[in-house]
KOLMARBA-496108 format. One record per residue: residue number from 1; residue in three letters; x, y, z of N, C-alpha, C in turn. Coordinates in steps of 0.2 Angstrom, whole numbers, plus 2048, in hexadecimal, padded with zeros to 3 digits. Atoms other than C-alpha are relative to their C-alpha. Layout:
BEGIN
+------+------+------+------+------+-------+-------+-------+------+------+------+
| resi | resn | n_xx | n_yy | n_zz | ca_xx | ca_yy | ca_zz | c_xx | c_yy | c_zz |
+------+------+------+------+------+-------+-------+-------+------+------+------+
|  NUM |  ALA |    X |    Y |    Z |     X |     Y |     Z |    X |    Y |    Z |
...
+------+------+------+------+------+-------+-------+-------+------+------+------+
END
This chain:
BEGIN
+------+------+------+------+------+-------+-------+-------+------+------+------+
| resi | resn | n_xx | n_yy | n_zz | ca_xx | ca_yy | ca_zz | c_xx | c_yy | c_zz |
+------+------+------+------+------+-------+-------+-------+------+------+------+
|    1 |  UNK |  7FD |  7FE |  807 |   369 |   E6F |   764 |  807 |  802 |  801 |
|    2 |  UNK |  7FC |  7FD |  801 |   379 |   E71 |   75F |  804 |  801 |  7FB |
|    3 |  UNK |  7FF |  7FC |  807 |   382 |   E7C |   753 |  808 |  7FE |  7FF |
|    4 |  UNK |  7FA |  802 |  801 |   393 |   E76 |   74B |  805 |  807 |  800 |
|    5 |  UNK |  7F9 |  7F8 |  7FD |   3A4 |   E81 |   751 |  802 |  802 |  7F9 |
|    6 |  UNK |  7FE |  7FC |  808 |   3A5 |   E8F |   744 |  7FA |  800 |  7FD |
|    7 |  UNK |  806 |  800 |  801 |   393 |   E8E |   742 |  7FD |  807 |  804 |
|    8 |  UNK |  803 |  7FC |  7FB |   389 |   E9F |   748 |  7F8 |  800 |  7FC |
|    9 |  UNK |  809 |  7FF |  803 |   374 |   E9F |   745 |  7FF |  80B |  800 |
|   10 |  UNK |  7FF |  7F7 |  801 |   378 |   EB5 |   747 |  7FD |  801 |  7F7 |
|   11 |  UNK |  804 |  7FF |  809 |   36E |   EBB |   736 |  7FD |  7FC |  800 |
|   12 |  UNK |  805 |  804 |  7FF |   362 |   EAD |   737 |  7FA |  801 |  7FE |
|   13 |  UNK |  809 |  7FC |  802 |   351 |   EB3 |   72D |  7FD |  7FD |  805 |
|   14 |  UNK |  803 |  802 |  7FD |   344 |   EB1 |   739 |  7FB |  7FA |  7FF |
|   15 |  UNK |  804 |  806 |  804 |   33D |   EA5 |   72D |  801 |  7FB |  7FF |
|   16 |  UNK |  7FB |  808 |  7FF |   34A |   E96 |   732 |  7FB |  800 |  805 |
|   17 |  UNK |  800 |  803 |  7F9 |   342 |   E97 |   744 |  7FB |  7F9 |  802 |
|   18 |  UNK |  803 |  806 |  800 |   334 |   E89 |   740 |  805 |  7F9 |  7FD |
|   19 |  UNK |  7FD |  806 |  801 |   342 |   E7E |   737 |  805 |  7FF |  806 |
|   20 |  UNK |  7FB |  800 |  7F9 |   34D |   E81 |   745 |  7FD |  7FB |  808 |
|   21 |  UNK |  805 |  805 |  7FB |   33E |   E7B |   752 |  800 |  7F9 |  7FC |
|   22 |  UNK |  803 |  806 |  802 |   338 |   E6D |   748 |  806 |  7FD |  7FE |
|   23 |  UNK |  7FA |  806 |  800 |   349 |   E64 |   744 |  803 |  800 |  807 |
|   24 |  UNK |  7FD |  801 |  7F9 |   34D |   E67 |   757 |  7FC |  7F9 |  800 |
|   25 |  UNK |  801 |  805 |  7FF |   33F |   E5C |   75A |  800 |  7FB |  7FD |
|   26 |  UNK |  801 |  805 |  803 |   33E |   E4F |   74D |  807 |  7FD |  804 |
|   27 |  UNK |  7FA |  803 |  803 |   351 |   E4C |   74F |  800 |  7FD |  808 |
|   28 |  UNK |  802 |  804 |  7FC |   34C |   E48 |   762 |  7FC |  7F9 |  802 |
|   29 |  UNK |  806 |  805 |  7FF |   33D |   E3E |   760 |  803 |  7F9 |  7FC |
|   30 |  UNK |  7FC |  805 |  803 |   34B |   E34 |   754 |  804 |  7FE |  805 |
|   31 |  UNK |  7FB |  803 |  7FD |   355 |   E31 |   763 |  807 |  803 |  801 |
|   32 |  UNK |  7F9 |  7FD |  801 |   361 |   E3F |   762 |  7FF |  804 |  806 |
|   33 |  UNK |  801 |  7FF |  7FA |   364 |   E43 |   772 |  801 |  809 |  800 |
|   34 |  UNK |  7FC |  7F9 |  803 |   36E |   E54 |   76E |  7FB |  804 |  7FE |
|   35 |  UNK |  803 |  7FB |  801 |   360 |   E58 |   764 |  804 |  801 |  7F7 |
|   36 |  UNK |  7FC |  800 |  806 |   366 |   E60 |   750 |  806 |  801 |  800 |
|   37 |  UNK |  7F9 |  7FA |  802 |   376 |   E67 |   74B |  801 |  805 |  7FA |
|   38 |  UNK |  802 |  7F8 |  808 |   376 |   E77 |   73F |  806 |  7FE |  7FE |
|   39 |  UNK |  7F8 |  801 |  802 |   387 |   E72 |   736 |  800 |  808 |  7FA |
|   40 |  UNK |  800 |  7FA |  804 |   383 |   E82 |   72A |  7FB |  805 |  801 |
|   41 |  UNK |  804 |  7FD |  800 |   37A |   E91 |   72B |  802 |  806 |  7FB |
|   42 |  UNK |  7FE |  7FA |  804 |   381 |   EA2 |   722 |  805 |  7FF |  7FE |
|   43 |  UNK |  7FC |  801 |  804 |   391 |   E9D |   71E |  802 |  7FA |  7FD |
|   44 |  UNK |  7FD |  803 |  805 |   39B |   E93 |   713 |  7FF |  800 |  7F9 |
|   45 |  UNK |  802 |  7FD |  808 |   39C |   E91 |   701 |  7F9 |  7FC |  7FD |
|   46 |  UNK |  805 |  806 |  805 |   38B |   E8D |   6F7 |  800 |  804 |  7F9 |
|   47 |  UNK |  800 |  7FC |  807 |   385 |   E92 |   6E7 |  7FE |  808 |  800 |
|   48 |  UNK |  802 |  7FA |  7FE |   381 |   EA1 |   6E2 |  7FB |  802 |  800 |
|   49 |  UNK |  808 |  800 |  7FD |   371 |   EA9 |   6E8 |  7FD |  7FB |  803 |
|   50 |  UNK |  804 |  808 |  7FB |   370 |   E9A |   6F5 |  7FC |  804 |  805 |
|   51 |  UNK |  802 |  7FF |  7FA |   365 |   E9E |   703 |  804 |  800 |  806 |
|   52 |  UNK |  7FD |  802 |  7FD |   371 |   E9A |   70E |  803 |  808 |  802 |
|   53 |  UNK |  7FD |  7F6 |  801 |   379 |   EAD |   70A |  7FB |  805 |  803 |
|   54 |  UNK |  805 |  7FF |  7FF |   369 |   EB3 |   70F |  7FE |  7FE |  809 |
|   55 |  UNK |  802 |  802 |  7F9 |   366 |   EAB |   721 |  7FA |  7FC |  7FE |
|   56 |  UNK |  806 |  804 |  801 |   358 |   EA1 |   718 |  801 |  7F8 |  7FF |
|   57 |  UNK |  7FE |  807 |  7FF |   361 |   E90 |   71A |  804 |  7FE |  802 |
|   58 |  UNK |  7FD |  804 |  7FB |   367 |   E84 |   724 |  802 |  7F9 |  7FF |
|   59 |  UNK |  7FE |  807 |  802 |   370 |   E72 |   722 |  801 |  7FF |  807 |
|   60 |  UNK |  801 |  805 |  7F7 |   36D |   E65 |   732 |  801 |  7FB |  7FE |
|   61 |  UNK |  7FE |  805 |  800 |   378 |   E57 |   734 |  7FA |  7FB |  801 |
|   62 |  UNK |  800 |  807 |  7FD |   373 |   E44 |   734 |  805 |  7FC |  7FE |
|   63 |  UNK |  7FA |  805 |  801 |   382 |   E3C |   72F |  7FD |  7FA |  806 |
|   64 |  UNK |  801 |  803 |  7FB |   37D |   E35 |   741 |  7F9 |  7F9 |  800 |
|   65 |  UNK |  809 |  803 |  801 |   36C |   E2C |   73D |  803 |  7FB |  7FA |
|   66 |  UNK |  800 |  801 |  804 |   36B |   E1D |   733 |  7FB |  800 |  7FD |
|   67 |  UNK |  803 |  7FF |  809 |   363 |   E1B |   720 |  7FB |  803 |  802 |
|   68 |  UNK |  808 |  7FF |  7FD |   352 |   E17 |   727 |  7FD |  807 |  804 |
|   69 |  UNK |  804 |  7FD |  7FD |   351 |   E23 |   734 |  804 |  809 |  7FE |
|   70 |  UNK |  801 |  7FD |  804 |   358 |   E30 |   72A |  7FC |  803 |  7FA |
|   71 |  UNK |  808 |  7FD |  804 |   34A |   E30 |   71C |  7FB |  7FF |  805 |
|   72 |  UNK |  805 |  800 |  7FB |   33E |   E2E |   72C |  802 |  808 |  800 |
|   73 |  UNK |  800 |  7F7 |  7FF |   347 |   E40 |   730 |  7FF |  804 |  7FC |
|   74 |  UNK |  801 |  7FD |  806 |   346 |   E47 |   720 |  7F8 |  800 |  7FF |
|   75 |  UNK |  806 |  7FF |  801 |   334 |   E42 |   71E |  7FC |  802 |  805 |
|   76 |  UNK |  803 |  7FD |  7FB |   32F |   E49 |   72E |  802 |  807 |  800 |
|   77 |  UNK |  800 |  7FA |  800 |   337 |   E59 |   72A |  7FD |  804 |  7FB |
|   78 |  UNK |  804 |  7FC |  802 |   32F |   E5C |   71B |  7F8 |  800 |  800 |
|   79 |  UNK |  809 |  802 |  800 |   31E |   E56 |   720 |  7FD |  809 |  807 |
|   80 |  UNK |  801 |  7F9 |  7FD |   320 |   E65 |   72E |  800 |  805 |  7FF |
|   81 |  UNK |  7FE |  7FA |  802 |   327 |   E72 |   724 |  7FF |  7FF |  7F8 |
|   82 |  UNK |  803 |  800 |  806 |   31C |   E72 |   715 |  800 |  807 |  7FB |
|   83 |  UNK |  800 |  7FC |  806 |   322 |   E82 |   70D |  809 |  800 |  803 |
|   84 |  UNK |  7FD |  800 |  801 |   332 |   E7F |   70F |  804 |  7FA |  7FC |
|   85 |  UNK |  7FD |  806 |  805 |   340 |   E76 |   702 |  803 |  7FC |  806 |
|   86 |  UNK |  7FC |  804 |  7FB |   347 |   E68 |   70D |  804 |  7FB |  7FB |
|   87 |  UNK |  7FC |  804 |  807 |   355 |   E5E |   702 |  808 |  7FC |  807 |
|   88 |  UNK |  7FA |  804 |  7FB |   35F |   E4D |   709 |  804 |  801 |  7FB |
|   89 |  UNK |  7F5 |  800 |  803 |   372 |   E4E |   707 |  801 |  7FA |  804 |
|   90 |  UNK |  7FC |  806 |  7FB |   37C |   E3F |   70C |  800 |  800 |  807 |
|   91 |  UNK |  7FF |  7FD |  7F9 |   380 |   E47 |   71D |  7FD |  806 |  801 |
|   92 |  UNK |  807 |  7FE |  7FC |   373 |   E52 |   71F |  7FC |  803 |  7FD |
|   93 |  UNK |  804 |  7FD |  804 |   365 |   E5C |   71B |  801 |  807 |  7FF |
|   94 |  UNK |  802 |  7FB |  7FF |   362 |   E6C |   714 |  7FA |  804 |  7FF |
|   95 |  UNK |  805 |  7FF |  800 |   355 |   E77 |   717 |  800 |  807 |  7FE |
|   96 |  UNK |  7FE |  7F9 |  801 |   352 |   E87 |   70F |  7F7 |  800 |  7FF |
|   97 |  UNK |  802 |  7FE |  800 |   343 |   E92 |   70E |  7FC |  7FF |  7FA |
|   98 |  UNK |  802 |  801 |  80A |   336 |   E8E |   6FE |  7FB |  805 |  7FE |
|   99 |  UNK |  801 |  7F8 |  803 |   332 |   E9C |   6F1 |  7FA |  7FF |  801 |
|  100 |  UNK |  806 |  7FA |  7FD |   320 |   E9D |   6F6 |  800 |  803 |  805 |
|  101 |  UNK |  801 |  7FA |  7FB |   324 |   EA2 |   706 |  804 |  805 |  802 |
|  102 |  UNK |  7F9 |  7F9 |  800 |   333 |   EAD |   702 |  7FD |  806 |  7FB |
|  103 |  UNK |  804 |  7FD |  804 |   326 |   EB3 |   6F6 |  7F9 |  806 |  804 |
|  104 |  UNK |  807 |  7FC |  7FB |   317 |   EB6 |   704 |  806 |  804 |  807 |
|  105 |  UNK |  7FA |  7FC |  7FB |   327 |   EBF |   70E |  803 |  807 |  7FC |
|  106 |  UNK |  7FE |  7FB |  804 |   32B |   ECB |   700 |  809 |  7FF |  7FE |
|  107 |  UNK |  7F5 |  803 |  802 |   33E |   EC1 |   6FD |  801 |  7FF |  7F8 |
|  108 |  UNK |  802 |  801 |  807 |   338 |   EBC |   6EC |  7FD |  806 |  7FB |
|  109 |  UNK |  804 |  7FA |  803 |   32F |   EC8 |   6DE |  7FA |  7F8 |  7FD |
+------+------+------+------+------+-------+-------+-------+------+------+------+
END
């Protein structure tokens, strides 16, 4: 794994640590030696009331991957992580937390 400079996973809900495992190994088992890269985790600017503010999401590069084995990565992370939103961006994915389990966590009303 590795975290882009200027990047701290520090605040991190407990409830990344399966996206954090599970895009470790996909992005292996794609041939990524390295492993993922968390390019965002709490900071930077998102919208308002992003998860992101929360430690409840994470953006992981593939710029590195082509097309093909980018929707392979995408479609293996959200076939893993069936209660979380998973959403391809040009250069990578984001992954945050989905309201039913921010709901069965008491994050949601």
């Amino acid at each position: 794994m590795k975290i882009k400079e200027g990047v701290t996973l520090a605040g991190i809900h407990i409830l990344m640590r399966p996206v954090l495992r599970e895009s470790e190994r996909i992005w292996k088992e794609q041939g990524r030696e390295k492993g993922v890269t968390i390019t965002c985790a709490m900071g930077g600017t998102h919208k308002a009331a992003s998860w992101h503010y929360y430690g409840l999401a994470l953006d992981l590069r593939i710029r590195y991957f082509d097309e093909s084995s980018r929707e392979h990565v995408f479609k293996a992370l959200k076939a893993a992580l069936p209660d979380y939103d998973i959403i391809l961006h040009k250069t990578h994915i984001h992954a945050e937390v989905g309201n039913t389990l921010a709901k069965r966590h008491g994050l949601l009303l």
